[in-house]
C-alpha positions as CSV (number, residue, x, y, z in Angstrom):
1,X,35.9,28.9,18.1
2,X,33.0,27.2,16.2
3,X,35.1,24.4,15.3
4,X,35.6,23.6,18.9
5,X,32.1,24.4,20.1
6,X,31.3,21.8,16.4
7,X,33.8,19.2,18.1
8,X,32.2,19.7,22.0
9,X,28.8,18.9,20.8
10,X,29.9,15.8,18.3
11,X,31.7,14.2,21.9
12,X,28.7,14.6,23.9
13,X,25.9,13.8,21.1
14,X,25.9,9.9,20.5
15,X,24.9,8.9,17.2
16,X,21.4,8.3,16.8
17,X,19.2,4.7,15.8
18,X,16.9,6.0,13.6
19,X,15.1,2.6,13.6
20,X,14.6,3.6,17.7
21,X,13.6,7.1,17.5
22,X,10.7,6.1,15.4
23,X,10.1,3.5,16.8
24,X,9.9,4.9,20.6
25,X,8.5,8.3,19.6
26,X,5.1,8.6,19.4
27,X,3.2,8.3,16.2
28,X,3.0,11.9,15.1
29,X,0.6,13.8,13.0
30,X,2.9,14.3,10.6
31,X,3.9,10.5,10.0
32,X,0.1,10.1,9.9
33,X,-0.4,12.7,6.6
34,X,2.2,11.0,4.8
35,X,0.6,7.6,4.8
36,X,-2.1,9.3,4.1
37,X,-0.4,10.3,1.1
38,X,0.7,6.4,1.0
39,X,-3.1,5.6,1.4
40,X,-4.0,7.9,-1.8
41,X,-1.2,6.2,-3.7
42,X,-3.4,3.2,-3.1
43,X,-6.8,4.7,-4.1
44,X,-5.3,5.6,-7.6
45,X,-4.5,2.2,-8.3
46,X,-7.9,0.7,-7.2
47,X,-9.3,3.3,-9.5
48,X,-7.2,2.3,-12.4
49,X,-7.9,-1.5,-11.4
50,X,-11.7,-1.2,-11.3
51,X,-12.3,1.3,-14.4
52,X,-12.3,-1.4,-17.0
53,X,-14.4,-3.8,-15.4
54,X,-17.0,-0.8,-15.2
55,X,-16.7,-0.3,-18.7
56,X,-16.7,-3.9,-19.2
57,X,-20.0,-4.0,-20.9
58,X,-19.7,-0.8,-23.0
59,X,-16.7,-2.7,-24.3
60,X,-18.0,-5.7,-25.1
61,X,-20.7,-3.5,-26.9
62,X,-18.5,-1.3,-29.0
63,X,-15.7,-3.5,-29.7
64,X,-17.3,-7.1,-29.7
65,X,-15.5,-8.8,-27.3
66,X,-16.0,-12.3,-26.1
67,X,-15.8,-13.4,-22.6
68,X,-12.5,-14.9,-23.3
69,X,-10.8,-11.2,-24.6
70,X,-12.8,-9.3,-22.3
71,X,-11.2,-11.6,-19.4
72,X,-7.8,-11.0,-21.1
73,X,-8.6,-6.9,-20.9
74,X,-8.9,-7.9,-17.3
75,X,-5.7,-9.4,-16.8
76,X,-3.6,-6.8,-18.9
77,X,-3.1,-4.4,-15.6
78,X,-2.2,-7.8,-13.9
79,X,0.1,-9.2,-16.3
80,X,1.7,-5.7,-16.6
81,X,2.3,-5.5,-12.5
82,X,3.5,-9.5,-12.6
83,X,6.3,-8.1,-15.3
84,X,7.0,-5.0,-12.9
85,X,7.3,-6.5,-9.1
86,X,9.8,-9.6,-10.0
87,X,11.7,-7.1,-12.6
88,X,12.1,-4.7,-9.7
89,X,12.6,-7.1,-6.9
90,X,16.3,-7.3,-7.1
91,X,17.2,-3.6,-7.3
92,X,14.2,-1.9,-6.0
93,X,15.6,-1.1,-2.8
94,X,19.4,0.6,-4.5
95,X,16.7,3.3,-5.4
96,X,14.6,6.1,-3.0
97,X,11.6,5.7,-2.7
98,X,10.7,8.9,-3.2
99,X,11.5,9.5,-7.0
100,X,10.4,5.9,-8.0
101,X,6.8,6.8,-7.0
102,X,6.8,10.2,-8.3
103,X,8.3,8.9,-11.3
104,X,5.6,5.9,-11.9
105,X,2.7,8.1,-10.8
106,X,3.2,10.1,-14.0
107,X,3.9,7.5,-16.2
108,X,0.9,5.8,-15.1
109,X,-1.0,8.7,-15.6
110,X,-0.5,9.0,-19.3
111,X,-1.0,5.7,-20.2
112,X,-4.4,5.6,-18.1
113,X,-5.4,8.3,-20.1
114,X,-4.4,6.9,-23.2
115,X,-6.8,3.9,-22.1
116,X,-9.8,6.7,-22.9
117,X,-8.8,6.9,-26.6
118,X,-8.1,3.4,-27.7
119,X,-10.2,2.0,-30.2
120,X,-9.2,-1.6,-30.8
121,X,-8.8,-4.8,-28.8
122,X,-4.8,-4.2,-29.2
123,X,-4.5,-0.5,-28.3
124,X,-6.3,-1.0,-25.2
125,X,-4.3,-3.8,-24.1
126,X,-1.0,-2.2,-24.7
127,X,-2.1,0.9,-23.0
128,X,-4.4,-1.6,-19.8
129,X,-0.6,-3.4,-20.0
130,X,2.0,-0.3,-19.2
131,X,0.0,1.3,-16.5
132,X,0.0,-1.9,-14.9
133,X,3.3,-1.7,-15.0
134,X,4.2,1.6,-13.4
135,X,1.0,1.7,-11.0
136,X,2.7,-2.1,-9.2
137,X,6.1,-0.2,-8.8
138,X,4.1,3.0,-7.5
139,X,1.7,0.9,-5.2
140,X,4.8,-1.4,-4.1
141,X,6.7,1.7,-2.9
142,X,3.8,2.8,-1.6
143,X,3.8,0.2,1.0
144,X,7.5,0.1,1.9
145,X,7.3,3.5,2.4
146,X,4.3,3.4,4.9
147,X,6.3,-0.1,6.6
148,X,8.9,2.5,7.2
149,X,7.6,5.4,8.0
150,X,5.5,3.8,10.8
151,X,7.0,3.0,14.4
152,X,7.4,-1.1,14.6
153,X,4.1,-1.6,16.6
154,X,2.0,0.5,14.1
155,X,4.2,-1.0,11.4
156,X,1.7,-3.7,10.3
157,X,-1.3,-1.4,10.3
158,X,0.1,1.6,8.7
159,X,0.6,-1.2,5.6
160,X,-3.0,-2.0,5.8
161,X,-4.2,0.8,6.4
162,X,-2.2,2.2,2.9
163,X,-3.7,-0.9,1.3
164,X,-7.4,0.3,2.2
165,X,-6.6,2.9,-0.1
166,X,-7.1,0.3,-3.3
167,X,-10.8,-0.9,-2.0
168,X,-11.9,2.9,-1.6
169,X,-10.6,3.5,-4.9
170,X,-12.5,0.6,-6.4
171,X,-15.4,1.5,-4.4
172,X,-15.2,4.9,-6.2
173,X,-14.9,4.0,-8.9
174,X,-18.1,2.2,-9.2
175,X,-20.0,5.1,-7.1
176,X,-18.4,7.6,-9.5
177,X,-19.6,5.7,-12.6
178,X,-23.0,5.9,-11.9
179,X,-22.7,9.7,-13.0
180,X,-20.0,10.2,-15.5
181,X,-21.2,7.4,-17.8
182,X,-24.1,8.5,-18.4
183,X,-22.8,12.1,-18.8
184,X,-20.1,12.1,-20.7
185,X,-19.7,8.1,-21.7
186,X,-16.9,5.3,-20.9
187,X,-14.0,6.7,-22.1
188,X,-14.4,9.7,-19.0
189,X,-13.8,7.2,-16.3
190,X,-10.5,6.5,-17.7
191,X,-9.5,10.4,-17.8
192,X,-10.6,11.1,-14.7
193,X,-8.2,8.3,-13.1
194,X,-4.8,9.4,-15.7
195,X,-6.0,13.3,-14.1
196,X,-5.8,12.1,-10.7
197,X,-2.3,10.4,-10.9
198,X,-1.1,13.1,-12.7
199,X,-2.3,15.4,-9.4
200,X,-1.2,13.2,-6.6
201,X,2.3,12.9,-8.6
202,X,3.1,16.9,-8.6
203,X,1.6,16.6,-4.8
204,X,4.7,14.2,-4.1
205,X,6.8,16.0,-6.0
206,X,6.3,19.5,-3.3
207,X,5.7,17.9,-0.2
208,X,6.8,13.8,-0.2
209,X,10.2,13.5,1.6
210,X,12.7,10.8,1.2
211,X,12.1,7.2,3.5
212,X,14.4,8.5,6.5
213,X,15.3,4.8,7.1
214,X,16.3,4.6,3.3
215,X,18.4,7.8,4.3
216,X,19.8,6.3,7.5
217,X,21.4,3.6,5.2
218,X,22.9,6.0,2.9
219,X,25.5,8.8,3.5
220,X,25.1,12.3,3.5
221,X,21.5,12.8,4.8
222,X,22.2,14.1,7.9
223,X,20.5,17.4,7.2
224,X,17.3,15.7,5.9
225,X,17.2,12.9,8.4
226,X,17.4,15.7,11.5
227,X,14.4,17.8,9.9
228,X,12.2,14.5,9.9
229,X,13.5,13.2,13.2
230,X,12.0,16.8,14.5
231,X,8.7,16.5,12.9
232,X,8.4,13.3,14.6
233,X,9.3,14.4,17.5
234,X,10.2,18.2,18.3
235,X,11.1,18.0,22.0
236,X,14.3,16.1,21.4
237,X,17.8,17.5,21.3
238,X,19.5,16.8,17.9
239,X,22.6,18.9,17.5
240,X,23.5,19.9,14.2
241,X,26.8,17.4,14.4
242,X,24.5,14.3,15.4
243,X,25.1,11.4,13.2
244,X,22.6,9.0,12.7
245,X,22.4,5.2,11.2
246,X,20.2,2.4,11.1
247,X,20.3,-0.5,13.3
248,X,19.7,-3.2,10.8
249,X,21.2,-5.5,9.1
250,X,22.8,-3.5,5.6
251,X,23.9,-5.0,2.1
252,X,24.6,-3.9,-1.2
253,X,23.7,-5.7,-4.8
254,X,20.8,-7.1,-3.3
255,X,19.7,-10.4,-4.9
256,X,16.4,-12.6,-4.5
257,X,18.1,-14.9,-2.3
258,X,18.8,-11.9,0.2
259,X,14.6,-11.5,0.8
260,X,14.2,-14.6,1.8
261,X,17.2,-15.3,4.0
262,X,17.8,-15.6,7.2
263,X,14.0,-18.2,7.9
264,X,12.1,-15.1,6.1
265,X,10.5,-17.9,3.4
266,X,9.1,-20.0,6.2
267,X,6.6,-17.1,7.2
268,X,6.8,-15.5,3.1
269,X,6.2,-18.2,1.1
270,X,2.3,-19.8,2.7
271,X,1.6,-15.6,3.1
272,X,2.6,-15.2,-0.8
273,X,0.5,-18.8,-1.5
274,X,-2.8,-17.4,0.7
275,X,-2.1,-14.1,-0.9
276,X,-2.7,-15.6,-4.6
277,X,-5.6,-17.6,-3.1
278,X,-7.2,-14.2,-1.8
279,X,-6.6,-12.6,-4.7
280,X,-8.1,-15.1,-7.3
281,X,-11.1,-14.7,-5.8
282,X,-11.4,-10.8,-4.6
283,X,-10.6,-10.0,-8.1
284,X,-13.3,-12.6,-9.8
285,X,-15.8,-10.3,-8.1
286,X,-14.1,-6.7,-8.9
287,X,-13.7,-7.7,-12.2
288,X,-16.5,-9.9,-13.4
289,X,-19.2,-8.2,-10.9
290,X,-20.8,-5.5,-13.6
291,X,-21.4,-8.3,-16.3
292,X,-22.6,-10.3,-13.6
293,X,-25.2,-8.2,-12.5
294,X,-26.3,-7.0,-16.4
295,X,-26.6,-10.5,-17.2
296,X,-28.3,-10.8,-14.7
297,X,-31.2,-7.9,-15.7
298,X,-29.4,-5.3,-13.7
299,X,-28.4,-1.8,-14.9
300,X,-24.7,-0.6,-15.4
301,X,-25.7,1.9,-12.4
302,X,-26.7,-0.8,-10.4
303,X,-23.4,-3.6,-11.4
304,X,-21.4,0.0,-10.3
305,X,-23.3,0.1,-7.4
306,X,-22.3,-3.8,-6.5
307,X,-18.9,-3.1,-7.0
308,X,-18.9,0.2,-4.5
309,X,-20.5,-2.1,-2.0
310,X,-18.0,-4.8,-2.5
311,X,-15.2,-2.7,-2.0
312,X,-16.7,0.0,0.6
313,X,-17.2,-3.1,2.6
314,X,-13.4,-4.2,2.0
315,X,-12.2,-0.6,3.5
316,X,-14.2,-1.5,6.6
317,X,-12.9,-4.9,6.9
318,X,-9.6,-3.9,6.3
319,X,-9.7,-1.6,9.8
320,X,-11.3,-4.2,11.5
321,X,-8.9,-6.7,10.6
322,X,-6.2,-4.3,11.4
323,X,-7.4,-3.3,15.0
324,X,-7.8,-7.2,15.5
325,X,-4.1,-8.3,14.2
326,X,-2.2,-5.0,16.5
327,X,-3.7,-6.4,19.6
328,X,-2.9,-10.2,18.6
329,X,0.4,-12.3,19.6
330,X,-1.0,-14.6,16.8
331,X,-2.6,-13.2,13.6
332,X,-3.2,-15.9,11.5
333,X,-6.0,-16.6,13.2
334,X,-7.7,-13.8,13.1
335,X,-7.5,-14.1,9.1
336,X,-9.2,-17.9,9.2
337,X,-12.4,-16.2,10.9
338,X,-12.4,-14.0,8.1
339,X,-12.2,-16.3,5.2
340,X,-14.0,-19.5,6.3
341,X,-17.5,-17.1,6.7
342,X,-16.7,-15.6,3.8
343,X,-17.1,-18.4,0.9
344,X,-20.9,-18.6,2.6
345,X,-21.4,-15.6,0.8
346,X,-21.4,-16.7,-1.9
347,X,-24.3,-18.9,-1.8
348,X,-26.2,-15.9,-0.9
349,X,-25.0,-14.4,-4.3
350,X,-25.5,-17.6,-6.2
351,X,-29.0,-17.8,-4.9
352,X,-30.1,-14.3,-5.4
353,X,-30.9,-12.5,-8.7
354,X,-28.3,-10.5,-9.8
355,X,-29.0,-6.8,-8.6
356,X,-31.4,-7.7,-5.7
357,X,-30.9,-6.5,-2.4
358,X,-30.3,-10.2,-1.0
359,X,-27.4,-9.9,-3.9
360,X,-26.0,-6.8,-2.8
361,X,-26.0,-7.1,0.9
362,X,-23.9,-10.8,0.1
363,X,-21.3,-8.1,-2.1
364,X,-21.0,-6.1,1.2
365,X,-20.8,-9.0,3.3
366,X,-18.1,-10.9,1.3
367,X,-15.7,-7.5,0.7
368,X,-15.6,-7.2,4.8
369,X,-14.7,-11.1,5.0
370,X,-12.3,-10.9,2.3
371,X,-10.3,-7.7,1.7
372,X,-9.6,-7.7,5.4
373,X,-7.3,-10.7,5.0
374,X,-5.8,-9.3,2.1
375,X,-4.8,-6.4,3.5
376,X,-3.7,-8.1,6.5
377,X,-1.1,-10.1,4.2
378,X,0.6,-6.9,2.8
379,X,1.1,-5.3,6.7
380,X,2.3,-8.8,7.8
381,X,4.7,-8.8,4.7
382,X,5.8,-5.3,5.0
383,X,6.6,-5.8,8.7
384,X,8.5,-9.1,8.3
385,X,11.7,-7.5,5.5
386,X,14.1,-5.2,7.0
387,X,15.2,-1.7,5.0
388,X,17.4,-3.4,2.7
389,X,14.9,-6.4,1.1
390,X,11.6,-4.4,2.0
391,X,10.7,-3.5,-1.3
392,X,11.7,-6.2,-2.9
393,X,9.8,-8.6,-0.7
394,X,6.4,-6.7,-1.0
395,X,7.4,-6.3,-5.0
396,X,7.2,-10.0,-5.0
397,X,4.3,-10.2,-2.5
398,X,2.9,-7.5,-5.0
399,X,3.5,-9.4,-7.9
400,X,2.2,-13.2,-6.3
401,X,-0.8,-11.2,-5.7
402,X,-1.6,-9.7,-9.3
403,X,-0.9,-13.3,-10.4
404,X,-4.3,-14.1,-8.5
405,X,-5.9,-11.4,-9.9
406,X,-4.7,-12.0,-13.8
407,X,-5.8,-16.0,-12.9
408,X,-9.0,-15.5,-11.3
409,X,-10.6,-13.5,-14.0
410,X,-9.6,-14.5,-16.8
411,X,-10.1,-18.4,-15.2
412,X,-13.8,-16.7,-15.5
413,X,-13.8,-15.7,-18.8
414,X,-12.7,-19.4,-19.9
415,X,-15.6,-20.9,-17.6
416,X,-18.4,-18.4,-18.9
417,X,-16.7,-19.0,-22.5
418,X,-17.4,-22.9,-22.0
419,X,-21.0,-22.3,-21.1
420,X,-20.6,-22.6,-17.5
421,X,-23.8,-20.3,-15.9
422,X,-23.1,-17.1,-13.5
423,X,-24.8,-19.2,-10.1
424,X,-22.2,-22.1,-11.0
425,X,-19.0,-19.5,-11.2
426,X,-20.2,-17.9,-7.9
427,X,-20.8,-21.9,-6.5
428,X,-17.1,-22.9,-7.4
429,X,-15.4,-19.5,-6.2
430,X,-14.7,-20.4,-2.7
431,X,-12.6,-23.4,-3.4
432,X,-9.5,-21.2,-3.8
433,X,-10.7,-19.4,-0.1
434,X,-10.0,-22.6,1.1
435,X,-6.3,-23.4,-0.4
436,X,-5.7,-20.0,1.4
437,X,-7.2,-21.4,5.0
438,X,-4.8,-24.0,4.8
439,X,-1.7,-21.9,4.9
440,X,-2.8,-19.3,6.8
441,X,-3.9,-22.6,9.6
442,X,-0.2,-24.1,9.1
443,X,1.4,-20.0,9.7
444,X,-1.0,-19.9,12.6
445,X,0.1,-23.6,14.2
446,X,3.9,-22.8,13.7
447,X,3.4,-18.9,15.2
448,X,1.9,-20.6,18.5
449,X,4.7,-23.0,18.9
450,X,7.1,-19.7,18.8
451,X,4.9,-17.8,21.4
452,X,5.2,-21.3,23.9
453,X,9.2,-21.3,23.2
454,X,9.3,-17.7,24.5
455,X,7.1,-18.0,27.3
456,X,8.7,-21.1,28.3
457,X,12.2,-19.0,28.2
């Protein structure tokens, strides 16, 4: 009798699109906490990111380091996360996304910790080297999963929004330093960061569920697929015999060539080149701001107080951006009045002292202008791969992006090395802004000629 009643409700349940459901359900509370738990992901990694430029001068100090192998500290993380994103591009996606984050999370955290008790120009590149590593896988899944656990017209915010996570973390980190340095020294910062990776990885570990469009691809989730489907959305039907799959386009053995088919490098490759422009110069500033500002006569409580700012002001751009792009048949626009404002900033830094209020507010001002469009690319990214290439695409949009930040400071380093002076660095720093213009003008120009095709169809 139950194997009749089983074989009644299979005939008149049709399978189910996941893709669909979440896409025409509405975007539930519970989809909302777990990019929050994407958007905490993120904040670890800004934290990790930002902690040696803080202790940037202490390091100089105790381990008399130039401006050349302080810039190369820098880039470690960078260099680390370059190696990680094109290593994992090709197979990311044959693995959930669930136990790759978990898994990085906690080898991030012991090598961030490890950071706190090197003691030698070597040590601390090694260990600034393998957490970039794992936190560029974490941070990569990280942003497929909140691509993907987003409906489609959410899709490109829930990415930003996950990627506002990093500029809070930075932003923390310099607010946080202004205590814990003085109380308990340099190395703290860097526990407190392995601590809270360690945390957010067990966190994962109790309450993180699988990608259900990863699932959909796969066989044998059923079970797991209809308990998310019902958080989503509780008032719908789904028999225990429904089946489910994914309306997209599926492949196995994945290779490089696969996330850029079918036209995806038209739109990928100016986003990946304005991506590395943005970068180069978001992470000059992150990076070099504290030595700027003690150079400049400014405490190490007030350089952590200009890189808060910076990247308090990048969270707030980041929304704004994002509010602006959901309600826009063309983005790329909306990036171009972001940047081209932008590089007057920093003519108001270049002007002022270092650690004046004129100095700070053009800090503020320039992480609005700036880490908007960068967050902007990732949500454009992430909504532009299907399932199958999405974590490799954003691993390599990941790792274009890192290159930026390994080039920009340690392109610094090289400069203030060759005797060039603080005002000139900040003078030259908007050229790269406006390589990124350029491309984001030429997506922009090529997105409007699609929008007049389908009106006039």
């Amino acid at each position: 009798m139950a194997l009749a009643q089983e074989t009644a409700d299979a005939l008149h349940s049709p399978p189910v699109d996941v893709r669909r459901f979440v896409d025409e359900s509405p975007f539930s509370i519970y989809q909302k906490l777990l990019l929050g738990l994407c958007f905490i992901t993120t904040f670890v990694d800004g934290f990790d990111t930002q902690v040696v430029a803080v202790a940037g001068p202490m390091l100089r100090t105790e381990m008399g380091l130039g401006p050349a192998q302080l810039g190369t500290i820098f880039a470690a993380a960078m260099i680390g996360g370059i190696v990680a994103a094109f290593a994992m591009a090709p197979f990311a996606d044959r693995v959930g996304r669930r136990p790759l984050l978990i898994a990085a999370l906690m080898a991030s955290a012991v090598l961030s910790v490890g950071n706190g008790f090197a003691g030698t120009f070597g040590q601390l590149f090694a260990f600034r080297l393998g957490a970039g590593v794992f936190l560029a896988v974490a941070v990569t899944v990280a942003y497929t999963y909140a691509a993907e656990v987003a409906p489609k017209r959410a899709a490109a915010t829930a990415v930003m929004i996950a990627s506002a996570g990093f500029g809070l973390g930075v932003a923390a980190t310099g607010f946080l330093s202004v205590w814990l340095i003085p109380h308990f020294g340099w190395r703290s910062i860097f526990y407190a960061g392995g601590a809270g990776a360690f945390a957010l990885s067990l966190l994962l570990l109790c309450v993180l569920p699988e990608s259900v469009r990863f699932m959909a691809q796969r066989d044998g989730h059923e079970v797991q697929i209809r308990k998310f489907l019902r958080r989503i959305d509780p008032r719908v039907a789904l028999p225990p015999s429904t089946r489910f799959f994914l309306n997209e386009e599926r492949k196995t053995n994945v290779s490089l060539a696969d996330v850029l088919g079918a036209g995806r490098s038209l739109i990928a490759i100016p986003l990946w080149i304005s991506t590395f422009s943005l970068a180069f110069v978001v992470y000059v500033l992150m990076q070099w701001l504290p030595v700027f500002v003690t150079s400049g006569g400014g405490g190490a409580g007030r350089a952590g107080e200009a890189v808060g700012w910076f990247k308090l002001g990048g969270v707030v751009g980041g929304f704004i951006c994002a509010a602006c792009i959901e309600r826009a048949r063309n983005p790329y626009p909306i990036l171009a009045a972001f940047l081209i404002p932008a590089c007057a900033t920093f003519v108001g830094m270049a002007m002022a002292p270092a650690g004046t209020g004129l100095f700070i507010a053009s800090v503020a001002i320039s992480g609005v202008l700036l880490n908007g469009p960068l967050y902007a690319s990732n949500g454009l990214v992430g909504r532009l791969f299907p399932t199958y290439v999405r974590t490799g695409g954003l691993a390599i949009t990941a790792g274009v992006g890192r290159m930026g930040a390994m080039a920009g400071p340690f392109s610094v380093g090289l400069l203030l090395q060759a005797g060039w002076s603080v005002p000139e660095v900040l003078q030259a720093a908007p050229i790269p802004l406006l390589v990124s213009v350029v491309f984001v003008s030429v997506l922009s120009l090529r997105e409007r000629a699609l929008v007049h095709s389908a009106d006039a169809a």
